[in-house]
C-alpha positions, 0 to 999 in steps of 0.5 A, spaced: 500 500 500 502 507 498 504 510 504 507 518 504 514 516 507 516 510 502 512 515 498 517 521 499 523 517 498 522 515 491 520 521 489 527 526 493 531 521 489 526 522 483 527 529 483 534 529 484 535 526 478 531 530 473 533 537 476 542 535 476 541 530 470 536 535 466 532 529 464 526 531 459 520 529 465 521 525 472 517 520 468 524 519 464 527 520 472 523 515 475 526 510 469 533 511 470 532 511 478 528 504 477 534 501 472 539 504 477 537 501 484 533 495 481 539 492 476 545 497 478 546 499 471 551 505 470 549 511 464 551 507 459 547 501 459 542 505 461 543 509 455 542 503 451 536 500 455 531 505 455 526 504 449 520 510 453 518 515 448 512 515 442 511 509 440 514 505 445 508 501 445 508 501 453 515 498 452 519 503 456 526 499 457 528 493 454 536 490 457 540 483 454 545 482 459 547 475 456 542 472 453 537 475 458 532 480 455 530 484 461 523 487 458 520 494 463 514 499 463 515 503 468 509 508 470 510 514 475 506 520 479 509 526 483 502 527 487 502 522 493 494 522 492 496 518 485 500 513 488 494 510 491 491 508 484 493 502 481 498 501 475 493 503 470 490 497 466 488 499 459 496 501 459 498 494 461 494 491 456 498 495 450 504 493 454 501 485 454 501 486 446 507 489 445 511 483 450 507 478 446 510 481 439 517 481 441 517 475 443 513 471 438 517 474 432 512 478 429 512 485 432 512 491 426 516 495 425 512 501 423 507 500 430 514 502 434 520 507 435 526 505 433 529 504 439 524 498 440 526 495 434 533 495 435 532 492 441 528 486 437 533 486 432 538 484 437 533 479 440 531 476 434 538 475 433 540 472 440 535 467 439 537 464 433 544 463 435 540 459 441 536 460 447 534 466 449 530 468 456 525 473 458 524 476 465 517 481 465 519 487 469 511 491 471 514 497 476 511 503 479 510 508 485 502 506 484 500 501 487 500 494 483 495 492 477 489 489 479 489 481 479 484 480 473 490 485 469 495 481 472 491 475 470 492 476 463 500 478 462 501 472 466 496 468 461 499 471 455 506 470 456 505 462 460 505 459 453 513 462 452 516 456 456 522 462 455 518 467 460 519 467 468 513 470 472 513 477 471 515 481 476 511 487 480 515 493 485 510 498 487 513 503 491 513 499 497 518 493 494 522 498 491 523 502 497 525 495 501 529 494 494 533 500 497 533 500 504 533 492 505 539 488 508 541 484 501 546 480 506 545 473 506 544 470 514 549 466 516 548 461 523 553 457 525 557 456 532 564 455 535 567 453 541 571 457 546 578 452 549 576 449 556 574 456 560 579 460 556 574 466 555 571 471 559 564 475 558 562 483 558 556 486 557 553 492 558 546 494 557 544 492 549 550 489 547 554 483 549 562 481 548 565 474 549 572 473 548 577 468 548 581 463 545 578 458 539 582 452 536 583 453 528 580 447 526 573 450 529 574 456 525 574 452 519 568 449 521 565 455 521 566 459 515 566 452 510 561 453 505 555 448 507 553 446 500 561 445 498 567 443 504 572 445 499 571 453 499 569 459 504 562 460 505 564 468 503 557 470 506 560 470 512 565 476 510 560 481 506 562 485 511 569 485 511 570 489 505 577 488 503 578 482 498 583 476 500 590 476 496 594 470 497 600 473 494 599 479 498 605 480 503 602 480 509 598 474 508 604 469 505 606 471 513 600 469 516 600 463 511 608 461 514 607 462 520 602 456 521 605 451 518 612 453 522 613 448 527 613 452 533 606 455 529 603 454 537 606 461 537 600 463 532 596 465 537 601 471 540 603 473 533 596 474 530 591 479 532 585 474 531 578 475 528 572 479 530 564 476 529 559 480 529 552 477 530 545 478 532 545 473 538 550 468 542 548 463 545 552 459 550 552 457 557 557 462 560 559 457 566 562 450 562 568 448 560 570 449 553 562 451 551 559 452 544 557 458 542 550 458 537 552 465 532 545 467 529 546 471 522 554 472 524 559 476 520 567 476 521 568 483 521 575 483 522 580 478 521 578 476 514 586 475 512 587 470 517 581 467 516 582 465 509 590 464 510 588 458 514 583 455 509 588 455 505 593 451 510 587 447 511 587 446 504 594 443 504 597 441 510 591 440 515 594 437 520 598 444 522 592 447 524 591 441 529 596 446 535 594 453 533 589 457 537 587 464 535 584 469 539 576 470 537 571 476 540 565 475 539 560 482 539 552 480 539 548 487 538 542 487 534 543 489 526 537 495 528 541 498 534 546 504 532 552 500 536 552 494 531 554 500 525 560 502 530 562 496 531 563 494 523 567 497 519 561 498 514 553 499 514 549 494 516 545 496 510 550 495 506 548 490 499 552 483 498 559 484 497 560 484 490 567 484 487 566 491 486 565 492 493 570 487 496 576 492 492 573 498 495 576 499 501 583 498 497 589 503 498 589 505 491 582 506 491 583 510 497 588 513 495 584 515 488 579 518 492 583 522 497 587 525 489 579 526 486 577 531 492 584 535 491 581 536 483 574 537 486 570 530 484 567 525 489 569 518 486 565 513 488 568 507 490 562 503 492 555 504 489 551 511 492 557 512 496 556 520 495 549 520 492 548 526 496 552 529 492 551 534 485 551 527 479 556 532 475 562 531 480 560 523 482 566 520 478 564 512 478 570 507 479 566 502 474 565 506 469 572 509 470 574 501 470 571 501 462 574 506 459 581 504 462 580 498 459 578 501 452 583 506 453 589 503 455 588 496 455 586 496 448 580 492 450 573 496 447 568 490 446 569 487 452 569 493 456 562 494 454 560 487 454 565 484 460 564 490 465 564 485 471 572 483 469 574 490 471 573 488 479 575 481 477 580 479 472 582 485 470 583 489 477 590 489 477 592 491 472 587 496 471 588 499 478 595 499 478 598 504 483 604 505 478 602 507 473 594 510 475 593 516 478 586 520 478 588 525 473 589 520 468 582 518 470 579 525 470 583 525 463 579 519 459 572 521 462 572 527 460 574 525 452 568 519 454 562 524 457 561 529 450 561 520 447 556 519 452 551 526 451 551 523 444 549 517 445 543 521 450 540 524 444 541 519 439 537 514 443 532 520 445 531 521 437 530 514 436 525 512 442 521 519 439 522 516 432 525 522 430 530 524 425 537 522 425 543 522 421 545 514 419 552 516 419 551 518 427 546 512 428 553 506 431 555 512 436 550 510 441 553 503 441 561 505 440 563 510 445 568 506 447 571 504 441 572 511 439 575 512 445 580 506 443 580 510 437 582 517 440 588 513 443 591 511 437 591 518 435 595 521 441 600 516 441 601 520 433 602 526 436 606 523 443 611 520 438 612 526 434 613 530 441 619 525 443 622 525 436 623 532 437 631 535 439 627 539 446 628 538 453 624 533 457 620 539 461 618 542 454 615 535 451 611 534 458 609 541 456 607 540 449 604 533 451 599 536 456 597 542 451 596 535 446 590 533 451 587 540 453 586 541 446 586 536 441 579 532 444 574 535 440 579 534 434 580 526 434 574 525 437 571 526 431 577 524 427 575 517 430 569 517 430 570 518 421 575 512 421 570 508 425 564 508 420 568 507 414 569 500 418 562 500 420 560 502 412 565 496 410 562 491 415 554 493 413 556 492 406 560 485 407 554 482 412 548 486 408 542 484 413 545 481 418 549 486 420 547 490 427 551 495 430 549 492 437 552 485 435 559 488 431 561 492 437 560 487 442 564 481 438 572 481 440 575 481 433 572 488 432 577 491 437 583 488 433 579 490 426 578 498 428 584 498 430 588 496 424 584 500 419 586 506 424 593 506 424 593 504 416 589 510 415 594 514 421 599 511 416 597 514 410 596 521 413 601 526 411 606 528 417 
């Protein structure tokens, strides 16, 4: 049911992005919202997901992630008096036909924008390269559709074996999507050594502290369905990925598997467990500690280095004792975000976010507030702040990628490896510093207001110029591009007989001018590619799918620096 508080909420987020991002409507600020909070897109997907506009057909934002078809209708009022009605059932039923077009194969193009058949195109082409899946999405700051209405969505899409039961967010689940603990609850138990342990409480909040043998902390975090890896739940409120060629913990590795490793117990600072309760019966030797929905806050480290002992050499971990504080606080009660390093609200601990309390990731955020931005190193870190000064490290992450890496398509069709396999040589402290960043941002932000209004004139189904049509899928490619065109210029500067200071110089001056200039010089060589590529595979060629596939990184870039190579210097 609609209700002024959750009511409020949605509508100040809604607000702040129509009035920072000059969106067209607060409707169109409402799909935004939704695609951020409910599928964690970043502008650039979104860009490319959102179909809303005449002719939409009630399709407001289509989104394949793999070959998962997102298919959305959002509907949204400013006036808390509105919220109380129910999603709008002539709307559903036209949203009804459209969904049942698409995923039949028989939507007409002459019935919908040009952002909608791009997206069909794109289906079209998924489901014959294999199975496709759809998800229905029916989302609203009003109330549900009534159930006859969402009889009939659920009876015309139940013939599709490829359909889930479509999902329904009104303002209450969207509001519980925002504030939820998204944290998986985890129960376990360890127990204390003989009577080595002692209790303090104070009011609300409980402490126990003692020693605890190593073999039963393994017990501990093992993953219940898997013996053989860590239950991670356990640790997504310990922000600081595990790296087992880390200095820090090769020692703690070597010195549980030395022979006198019974001197763990004084060279290790131990782990500390957060929970809701600890049950135990304070007065017996060596008691059992019941933990309800626990975390290891603290000690994440030493954690993962003797699961890795008890991987290999478990009989080490038979001598080694290690000291375990137990703190139980309610996860409501204000003490229990002091005692962890991180809210309680908190979302599960991605990659992104197991990197987020990095030094390099601090270090670039302590170097983007000296050049007057917020940088982002976990989602809504600096939501308070003006959009246009919140620099995201994912998207950050891609463009470092396209850029430097050489690595467009996947930059735009892998964003998970910049937080996974790609980490460390993207955030590389040697070589990354925010102004470098700051530098291939503001090369992508004029790509990315391009790619804003060639997709407004696509769901408006106004005109456009086809040449400018593959923009909104090559951003970063004509990034990849606009290196090519630097490193000309940089090799020129080197080969010139002057001082070191005064390449810098020229080289600085080089990036504060010359933008505007490669960008549109990338974006002309590009689509000599694209005209070629639209040639040699006639119908069957669309943007979306030649800027996704792999081989078109190395194709730009051949023909770029061809073209390079034939321009007179």
């Amino acid at each position: 049911m609609s209700n002024l508080a959750s009511f409020s909420v949605i509508n100040q987020k809604v607000a702040k992005i129509f009035r920072e991002e000059s969106i067209e409507s607060k409707g169109m600020a409402f799909v935004r919202f939704c695609l951020r909070t409910l599928l964690s897109l970043n502008d650039d997907e979104i860009e490319e997901t959102i179909t809303d506009g005449p002719m939409d057909g009630e399709i407001d934002a289509i989104y394949v992630s793999d070959r998962i078809i997102h298919i959305m209708t959002f509907k949204y009022t400013d006036r808390f008096e509105l919220s109380k009605k129910n999603y709008p059932e002539s709307e559903l039923d036209q949203f009804i036909l459209t969904v049942d077009s698409i995923i039949s194969g028989n939507l007409d193009k002459k019935t919908v924008n040009d952002a909608v058949w791009e997206k069909y195109q794109e289906i079209l082409s998924l489901s014959s390269n294999g199975k496709i899946e759809f998800k229905i999405y029916v989302i609203s700051n009003k109330n549900h559709p009534v159930d006859h209405a969402k009889r009939k969505l659920e009876n015309a899409i139940e013939k599709y074996r490829i359909v889930d039961k479509p999902l329904y967010f009104d303002q209450e689940d969207i509001v519980a999507k925002i504030l939820e603990n998204k944290t998986r609850k985890a129960n376990g138990q360890i127990r204390f050594i003989e009577r080595q342990h002692f209790e303090k409480a104070n009011g609300n909040i409980k402490t126990v502290i003692g020693a605890v043998a190593a073999t039963d902390l393994i017990e501990l975090i093992k993953d219940k369905n898997n013996s053989e890896i860590i239950n991670e739940q356990v640790f997504n409120e310990n922000v600081r990925i595990y790296k087992p060629t880390h200095r820090v913990n090769k020692a703690i590795i070597d010195s549980a598997i030395e022979t006198d490793n019974y001197y763990f117990f004084y060279l290790n600072n131990g782990i500390t467990i957060l929970c809701d309760r600890a049950d135990y019966a304070p007065s017996t030797r060596s008691p059992v500690v019941n933990l309800t929905n626990f975390q290891i806050i603290n000690g994440g480290q030493t954690s993962h280095s003797l699961f890795e002992v008890h991987k290999t050499t478990p009989d080490k971990l038979e001598s080694i004792e290690l000291l375990v504080r137990v703190c139980e606080a309610n996860s409501e009660d204000p003490i229990s975000q002091k005692i962890s390093e991180t809210s309680n609200n908190q979302i599960p601990i991605g990659s992104r976010d197991l990197h987020s309390n990095d030094l390099i990731q601090r270090k670039l955020e302590e170097e983007f507030e000296t050049l007057g931005y917020f940088y982002e190193r976990k989602p809504n870190q600096h939501s308070e702040q003006s959009k246009n000064k919140v620099l995201n490290n994912e998207i950050l992450g891609q463009l470092f990628m396209a850029y430097h890496l050489d690595m467009p398509s996947e930059a735009k069709n892998s964003k998970s490896k910049v937080f996974s396999e790609l980490y460390d040589l993207i955030f590389d402290e040697n070589i990354l510093n925010a102004s470098e960043l700051l530098r291939l941002y503001k090369l992508y932000l004029p790509l990315l207001e391009r790619k804003k209004e060639i997709q407004r004139k696509k769901r408006r189904k106004e005109q456009f110029d086809e040449k400018e049509a593959f923009i909104s899928r090559a951003t970063f490619h004509i990034l990849n591009g606009i290196k090519y065109l630097f490193e000309m210029e940089e090799r020129n500067i080197d080969l010139e007989d002057i001082p070191v200071n005064e390449k810098q110089k020229r080289k600085q001056k080089l990036y504060d001018t010359k933008g505007p200039e490669f960008t549109k010089r990338s974006i002309n060589m590009i689509f000599e590619v694209v005209e070629i590529e639209m040639k040699t595979r006639g119908e069957v060629y669309t943007h979306d799918k030649f800027f996704k596939e792999i081989p078109t990184n190395n194709i730009i870039r051949i023909h770029i620096l061809e073209m390079i190579g034939k321009e007179p210097h």
